[in-house]
C-alpha positions, 0 to 999 in steps of 0.5 A: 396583555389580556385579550379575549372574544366568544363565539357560537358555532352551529353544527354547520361546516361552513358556520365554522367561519365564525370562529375563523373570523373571531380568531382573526379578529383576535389575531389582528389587535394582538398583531400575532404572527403569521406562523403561529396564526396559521397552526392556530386556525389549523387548530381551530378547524380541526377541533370544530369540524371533529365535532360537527362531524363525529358529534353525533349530534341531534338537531335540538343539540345547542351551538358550540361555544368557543372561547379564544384568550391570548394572556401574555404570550398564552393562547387559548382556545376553550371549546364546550359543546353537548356532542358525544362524549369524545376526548381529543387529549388523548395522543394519536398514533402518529401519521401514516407514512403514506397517502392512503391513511388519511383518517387521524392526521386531523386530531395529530396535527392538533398535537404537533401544534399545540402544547397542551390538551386538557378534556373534561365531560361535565356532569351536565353531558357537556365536552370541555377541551381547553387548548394552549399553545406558547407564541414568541413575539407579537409583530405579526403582519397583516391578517390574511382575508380567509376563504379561498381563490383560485386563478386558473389558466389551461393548455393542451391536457394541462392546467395551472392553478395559483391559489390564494387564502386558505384550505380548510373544513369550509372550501376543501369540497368545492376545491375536490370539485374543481381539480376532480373537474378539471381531469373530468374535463381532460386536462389530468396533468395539474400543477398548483401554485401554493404561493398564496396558501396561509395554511390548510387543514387536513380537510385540504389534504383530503381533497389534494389526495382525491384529486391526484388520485383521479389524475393519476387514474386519467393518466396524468399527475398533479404537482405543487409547487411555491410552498412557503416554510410554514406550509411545508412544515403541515406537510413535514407534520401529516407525514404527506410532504413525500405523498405529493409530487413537486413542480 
């Protein structure tokens, strides 16, 4: 089975959906499954976002190419972009082991998810990074829509969120916004319903991280509950699972 789809990415967080779209696309007519599908889109976002937003990039600087293959049980994603010259081959020091050391937790998940990283800066000033990754079995299930849901009921200096979808590089700000206006608002003690997540990205750490902290500061806390196995284990792997409290 040999299966492959190209896209441009311009350096936009939210043109980032592009990709995602062609990733499940891909991930569709290959019936990938759930588990390897979310580190793949995790994988995804992590490098793209990198780019657009450490690339130093000048506004006449070409879209991103992006290359996704599946050949047998082999995934690739090929990313070639005039950036800055960056290296993401190179293996981080590994997850802080508290909340306050967000930086790097991106590049380290893409590490733990993948199998292999290879980088090259050709002659003509481009980055070339070639990402494989191993999948066992093709019977996944159906593909989740991408974006982000939010069902929200309030009480007393409470509030409860179940949210469907995914965290990523693309909503993390507007979900910041949400949770940060809620404690605005007066109601500092959240619990959030994971029930529906497919996956977040370091992006959506970020904003769950600014979001206890604000209600921590108000007095309350935030909680998280309904967290399925394979978002456990992308807490497990940023070194965060312990950072949050659970309903």
């Amino acid at each position: 089975m040999l299966t492959s789809v190209s896209v441009r990415v311009s350096h936009r967080l939210e043109k980032v959906r592009v990709a995602q779209a062609a990733m499940d696309d891909l991930a569709r007519t290959s019936r990938l499954p759930a588990r390897a599908r979310g580190q793949l889109q995790v994988v995804l976002d992590e490098l793209l976002s990198n780019v657009i937003r450490h690339g130093g990039l000048g506004q006449g600087s070409e879209p991103i190419h992006v290359a996704l293959t599946i050949d047998g049980r082999t995934v690739t994603i090929a990313l070639s972009d005039d950036a800055s010259p960056f290296d993401p081959s190179v293996t981080p020091a590994g997850p802080a082991d508290h909340r306050d050391e967000l930086g790097g937790r991106g590049l380290d998940l893409v590490h733990r998810l993948v199998d292999r990283i290879d980088y090259r800066r050709t002659t003509n000033g481009q980055n070339e990074v070639l990402v494989t990754k191993h999948v066992d079995g093709f019977e996944g299930d159906d593909v989740v829509g991408h974006g982000l849901t939010i069902e929200e009921h309030r009480g007393e200096g409470n509030a409860t969120l179940t949210l469907h979808g995914r965290i990523d590089s693309g909503n993390a700000a507007e979900l910041t916004d949400h949770l940060t206006g809620l404690v605005r608002s007066g109601f500092a003690n959240l619990t959030i319903d994971f029930q529906g997540i497919e996956y977040l990205t370091s992006a959506g750490f970020r904003a769950l991280l600014v979001a206890t902290d604000a209600a921590e500061a108000a007095g309350g806390d935030l909680r998280l509950k309904s967290l399925s196995p394979d978002v456990r284990e992308l807490f497990a792997l940023t070194g965060l699972e312990g950072a949050f409290m659970m309903a």
